[in-house]
C-alpha positions in Angstrom: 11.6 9.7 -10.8 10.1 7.0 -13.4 6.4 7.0 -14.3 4.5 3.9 -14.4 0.7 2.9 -15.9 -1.7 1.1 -13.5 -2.9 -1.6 -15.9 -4.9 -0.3 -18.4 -6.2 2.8 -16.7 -4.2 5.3 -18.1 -3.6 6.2 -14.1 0.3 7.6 -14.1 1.8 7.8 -11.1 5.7 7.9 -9.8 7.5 4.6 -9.5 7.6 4.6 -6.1 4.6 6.3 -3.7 4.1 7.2 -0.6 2.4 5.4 2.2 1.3 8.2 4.4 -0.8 6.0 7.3 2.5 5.6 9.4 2.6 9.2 9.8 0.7 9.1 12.4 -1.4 5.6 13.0 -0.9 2.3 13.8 3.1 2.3 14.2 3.4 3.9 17.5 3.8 7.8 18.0 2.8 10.3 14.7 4.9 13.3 14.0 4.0 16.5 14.3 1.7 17.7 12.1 4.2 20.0 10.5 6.5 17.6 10.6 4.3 15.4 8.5 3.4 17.8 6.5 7.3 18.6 5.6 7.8 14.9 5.0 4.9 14.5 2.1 6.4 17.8 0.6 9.6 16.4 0.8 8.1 13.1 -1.0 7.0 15.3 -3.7 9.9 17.6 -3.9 11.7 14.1 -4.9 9.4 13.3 -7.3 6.5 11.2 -6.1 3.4 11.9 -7.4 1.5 9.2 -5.5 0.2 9.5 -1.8 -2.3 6.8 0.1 -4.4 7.3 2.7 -7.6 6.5 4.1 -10.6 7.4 6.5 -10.0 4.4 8.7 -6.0 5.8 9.3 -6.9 8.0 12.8 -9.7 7.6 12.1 -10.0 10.7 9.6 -6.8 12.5 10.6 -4.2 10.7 7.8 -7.1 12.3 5.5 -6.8 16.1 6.8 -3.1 16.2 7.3 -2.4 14.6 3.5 -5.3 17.5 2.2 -3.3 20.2 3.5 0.1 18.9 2.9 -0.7 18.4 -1.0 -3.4 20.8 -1.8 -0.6 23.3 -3.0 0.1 20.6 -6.0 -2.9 19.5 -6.0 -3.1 19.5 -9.8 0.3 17.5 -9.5 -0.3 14.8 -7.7 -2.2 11.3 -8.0 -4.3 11.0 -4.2 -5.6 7.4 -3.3 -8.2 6.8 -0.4 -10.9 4.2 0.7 -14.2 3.4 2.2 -15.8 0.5 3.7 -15.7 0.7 7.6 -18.4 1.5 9.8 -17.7 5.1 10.7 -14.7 4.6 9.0 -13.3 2.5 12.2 -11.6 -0.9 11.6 -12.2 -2.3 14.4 -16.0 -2.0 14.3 -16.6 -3.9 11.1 -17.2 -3.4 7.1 -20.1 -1.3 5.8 -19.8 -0.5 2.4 -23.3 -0.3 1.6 -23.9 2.4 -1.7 -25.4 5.1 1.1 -22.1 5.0 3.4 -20.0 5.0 0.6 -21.7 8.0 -0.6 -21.0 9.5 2.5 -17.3 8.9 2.7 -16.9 10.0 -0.8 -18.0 13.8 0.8 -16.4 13.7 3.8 -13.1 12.6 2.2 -13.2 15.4 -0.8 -13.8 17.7 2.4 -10.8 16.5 4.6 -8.6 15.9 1.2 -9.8 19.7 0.0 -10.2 18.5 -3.3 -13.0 18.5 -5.6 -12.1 14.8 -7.0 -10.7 11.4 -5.5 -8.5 10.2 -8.0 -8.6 6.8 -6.8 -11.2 5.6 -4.5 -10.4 2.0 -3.1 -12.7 -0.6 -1.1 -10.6 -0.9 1.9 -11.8 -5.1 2.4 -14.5 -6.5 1.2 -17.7 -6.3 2.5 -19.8 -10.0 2.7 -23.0 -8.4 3.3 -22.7 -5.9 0.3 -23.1 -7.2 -3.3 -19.8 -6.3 -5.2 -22.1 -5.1 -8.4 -23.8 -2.6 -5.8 -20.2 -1.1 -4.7 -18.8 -1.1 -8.0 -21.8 0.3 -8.9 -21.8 3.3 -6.8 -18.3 4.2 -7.4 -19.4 3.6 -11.3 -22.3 6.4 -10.2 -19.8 9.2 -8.3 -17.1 8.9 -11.3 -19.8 9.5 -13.7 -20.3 12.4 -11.3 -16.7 13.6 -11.5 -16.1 13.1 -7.6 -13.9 10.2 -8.5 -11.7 9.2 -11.4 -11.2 5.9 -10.5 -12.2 2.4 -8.7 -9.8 0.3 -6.8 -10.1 -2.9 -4.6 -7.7 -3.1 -1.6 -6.9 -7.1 -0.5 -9.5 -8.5 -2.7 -9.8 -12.0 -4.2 -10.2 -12.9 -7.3 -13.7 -13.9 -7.8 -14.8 -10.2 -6.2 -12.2 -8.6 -8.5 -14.2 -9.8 -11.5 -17.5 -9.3 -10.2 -16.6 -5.5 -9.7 -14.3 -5.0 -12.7 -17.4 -6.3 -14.8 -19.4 -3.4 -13.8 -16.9 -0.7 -13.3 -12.9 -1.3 -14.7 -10.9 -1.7 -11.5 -7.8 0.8 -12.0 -5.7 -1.0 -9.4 -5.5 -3.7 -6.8 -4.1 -2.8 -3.2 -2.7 -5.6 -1.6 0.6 -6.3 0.9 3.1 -7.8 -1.2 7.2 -8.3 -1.1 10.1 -10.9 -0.6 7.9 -12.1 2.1 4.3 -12.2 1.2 4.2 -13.7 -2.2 0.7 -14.9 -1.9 -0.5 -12.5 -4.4 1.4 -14.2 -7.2 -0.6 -17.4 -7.0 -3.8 -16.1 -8.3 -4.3 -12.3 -7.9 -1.2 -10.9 -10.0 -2.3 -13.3 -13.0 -6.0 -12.0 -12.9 -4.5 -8.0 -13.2 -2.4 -8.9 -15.8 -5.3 -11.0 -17.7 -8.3 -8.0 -17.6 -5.6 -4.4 -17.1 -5.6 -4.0 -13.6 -2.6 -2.1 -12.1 -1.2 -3.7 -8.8 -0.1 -1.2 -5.7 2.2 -3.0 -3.4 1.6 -1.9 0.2 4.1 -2.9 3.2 7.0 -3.8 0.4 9.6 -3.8 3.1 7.5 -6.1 5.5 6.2 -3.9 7.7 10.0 -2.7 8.3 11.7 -6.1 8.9 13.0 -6.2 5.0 15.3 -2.8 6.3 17.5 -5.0 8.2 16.7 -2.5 11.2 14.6 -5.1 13.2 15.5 -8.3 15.1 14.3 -10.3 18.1 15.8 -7.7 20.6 13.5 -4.5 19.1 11.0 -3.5 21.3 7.9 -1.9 19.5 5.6 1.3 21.0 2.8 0.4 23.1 0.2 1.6 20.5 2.8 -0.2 17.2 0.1 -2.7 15.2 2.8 -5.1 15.2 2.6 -5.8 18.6 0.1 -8.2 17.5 1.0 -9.4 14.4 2.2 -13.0 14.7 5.3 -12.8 12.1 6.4 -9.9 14.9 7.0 -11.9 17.6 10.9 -12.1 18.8 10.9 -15.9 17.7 9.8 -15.3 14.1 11.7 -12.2 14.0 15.1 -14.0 14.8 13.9 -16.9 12.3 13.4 -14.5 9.7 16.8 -12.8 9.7 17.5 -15.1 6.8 15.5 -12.5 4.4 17.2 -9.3 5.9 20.5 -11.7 4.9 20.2 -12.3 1.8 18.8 -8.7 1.0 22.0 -7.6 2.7 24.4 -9.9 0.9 22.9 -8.3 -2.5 22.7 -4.7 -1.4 26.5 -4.7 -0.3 27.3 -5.7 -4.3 25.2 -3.2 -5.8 26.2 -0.4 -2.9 22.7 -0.1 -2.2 20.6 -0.7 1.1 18.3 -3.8 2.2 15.4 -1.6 1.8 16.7 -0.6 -1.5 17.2 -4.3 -3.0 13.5 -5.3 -1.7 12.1 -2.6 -3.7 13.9 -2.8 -6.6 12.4 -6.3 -7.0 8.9 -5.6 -6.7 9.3 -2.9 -9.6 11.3 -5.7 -11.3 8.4 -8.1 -11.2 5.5 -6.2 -13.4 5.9 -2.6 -15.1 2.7 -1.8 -13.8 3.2 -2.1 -10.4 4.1 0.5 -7.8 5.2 0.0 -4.1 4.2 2.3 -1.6 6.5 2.3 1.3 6.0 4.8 4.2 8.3 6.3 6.6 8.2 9.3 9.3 12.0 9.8 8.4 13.7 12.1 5.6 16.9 9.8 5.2 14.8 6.7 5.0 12.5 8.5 2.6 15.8 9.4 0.3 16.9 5.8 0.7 13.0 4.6 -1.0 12.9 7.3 -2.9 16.6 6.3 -5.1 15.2 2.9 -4.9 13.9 3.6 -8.3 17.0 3.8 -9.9 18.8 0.6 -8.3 18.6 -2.1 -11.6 18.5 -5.9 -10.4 20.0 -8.2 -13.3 18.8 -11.3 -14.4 21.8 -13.1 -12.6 20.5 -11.3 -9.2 16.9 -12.0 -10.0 17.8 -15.2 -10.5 19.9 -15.9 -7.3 17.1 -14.0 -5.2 14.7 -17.1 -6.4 16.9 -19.6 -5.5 17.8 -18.2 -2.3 14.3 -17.5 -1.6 13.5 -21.4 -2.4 15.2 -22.4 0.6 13.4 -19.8 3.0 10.3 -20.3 4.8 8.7 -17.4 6.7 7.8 -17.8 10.2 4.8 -16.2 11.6 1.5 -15.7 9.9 1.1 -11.5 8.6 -1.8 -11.0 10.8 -3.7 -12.3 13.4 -6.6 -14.4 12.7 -8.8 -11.5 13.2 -7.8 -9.3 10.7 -6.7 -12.6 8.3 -10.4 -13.3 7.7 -10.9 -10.2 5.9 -8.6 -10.5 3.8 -8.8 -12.3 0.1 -12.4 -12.2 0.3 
């Protein structure tokens, strides 16, 4: 497996990571905790160095089965988490004032078993905390050597230079692939300009970019995209065009959909790394050789031009959870 820089940090990390919230939150049933567990090890048998979690994923539990999955390799490995939610639930609100992030800082090192987060993201931005005051405290427990660096998860561009002004943001989380491309308008040319590596989270659309979803796939009760508005069996069936063209690529390169779609987004910057997660071993193989799968300039090229011509239907979330984001 490749290495790649985030921006300027000197953070190295594998090509592609490892998205571990799916193991068991917000996409219907977990696995087994050993089962998990065998996954992430499997992950880093293969090379990736690179594992994201978060307090908000159970809450808490993603945390605790990631710390004892890795703390074996601990010394081997590159562990990303976040703060900001009131008792670390979405669905209660932000709160990333410099007291509660304190707090989660300790709790996660605890559930992690680590003595250090090596990067500690702002899960969304919080409009009743001062940027300069969270980049501040994260400034405070790296100087501490709890943390080793700052990242911002779905932030905008005026909040990404407010904090990065008192502490250098390592890198910036946000969803991006063949079918969220809003980060290229503004937030992607801020990285590049001040060093800030970009993590690319859902880079297969939430699953649809495998080619495995259409309008007739029924979801788990409990699945977040029950609710997400570009999940719903119309937009799903408008959106086959994507899985399409992905497929018409992948079947001249004897690669997969899933395969093509990431293989892009490492095209686009060399310090940027998608994290895709899975709860299977075949599909994490299939991510995992992404790395390796070369687009040309010719199939860059006809991927723009085909994309030109496609609009996506169906917003990424509902309005809800669209507020907070870009903030």
């Amino acid at each position: 497996m490749q290495k790649r820089k985030l921006g300027k940090s000197g953070l190295e990390v594998s090509a592609i990571g490892f998205g571990c919230m799916g193991l068991n939150f917000a996409y219907g049933p977990g696995l087994e905790k050993r089962d998990a567990i065998a996954l992430i090890r499997a992950a880093f048998a293969k090379g990736v160095t690179f594992f994201d979690t978060a307090e908000a994923y159970g809450p808490f539990t993603n945390e605790e089965l990631v710390g004892e999955a890795l703390a074996p390799m601990r010394n081997e490995i590159v562990i990303a988490t976040k703060f900001g939610f009131k008792n670390g639930n979405a669905e209660v609100g932000m709160d990333s004032r410099p007291e509660r992030i304190r707090q989660v800082a300790e709790a996660s090192l605890k559930r992690l078993r680590t003595d250090r987060i090596d990067l500690f993201y702002q899960h969304r931005v919080d409009p009743n905390v001062p940027m300069e005051d969270v980049a501040g405290t994260v400034k405070d427990l790296i100087r501490e050597g709890k943390v080793k660096h700052f990242g911002l998860s779905e932030a905008g561009v005026q909040s990404i230079r407010r904090a990065h002004a008192v502490q250098p943001v390592a890198a910036l989380q946000s969803e991006y692939s063949l079918w969220w491309r809003q980060p290229e308008a503004e937030v992607l040319p801020t990285c590049e300009e001040l060093g800030i590596g970009f993590v690319a989270f859902s880079p297969l659309g939430k699953g649809f970019l495998t080619g495995k979803i259409d309008e007739n796939t029924s979801f788990a009760k409990d699945d977040f995209r029950n609710i997400v508005p570009r999940f719903s069996p119309e937009a799903r069936k408008a959106n086959q065009a994507f899985v399409e063209l992905l497929a018409r690529i992948a079947a001249a390169k004897q690669a997969t959909a899933a395969q093509i779609a990431l293989a892009w987004l490492l095209s686009r910057k060399t310090w940027m790394v998608p994290i895709p997660g899975t709860t299977k071993l075949h599909r994490l193989d299939e991510n995992v050789a992404a790395a390796s799968v070369e687009l040309t300039a010719e199939e860059l090229r006809q991927i723009e031009e085909a994309l030109a011509h496609l609009k996506v239907q169906g917003d990424r979330y509902p309005a809800h959870l669209a507020a907070r984001a870009g903030k």
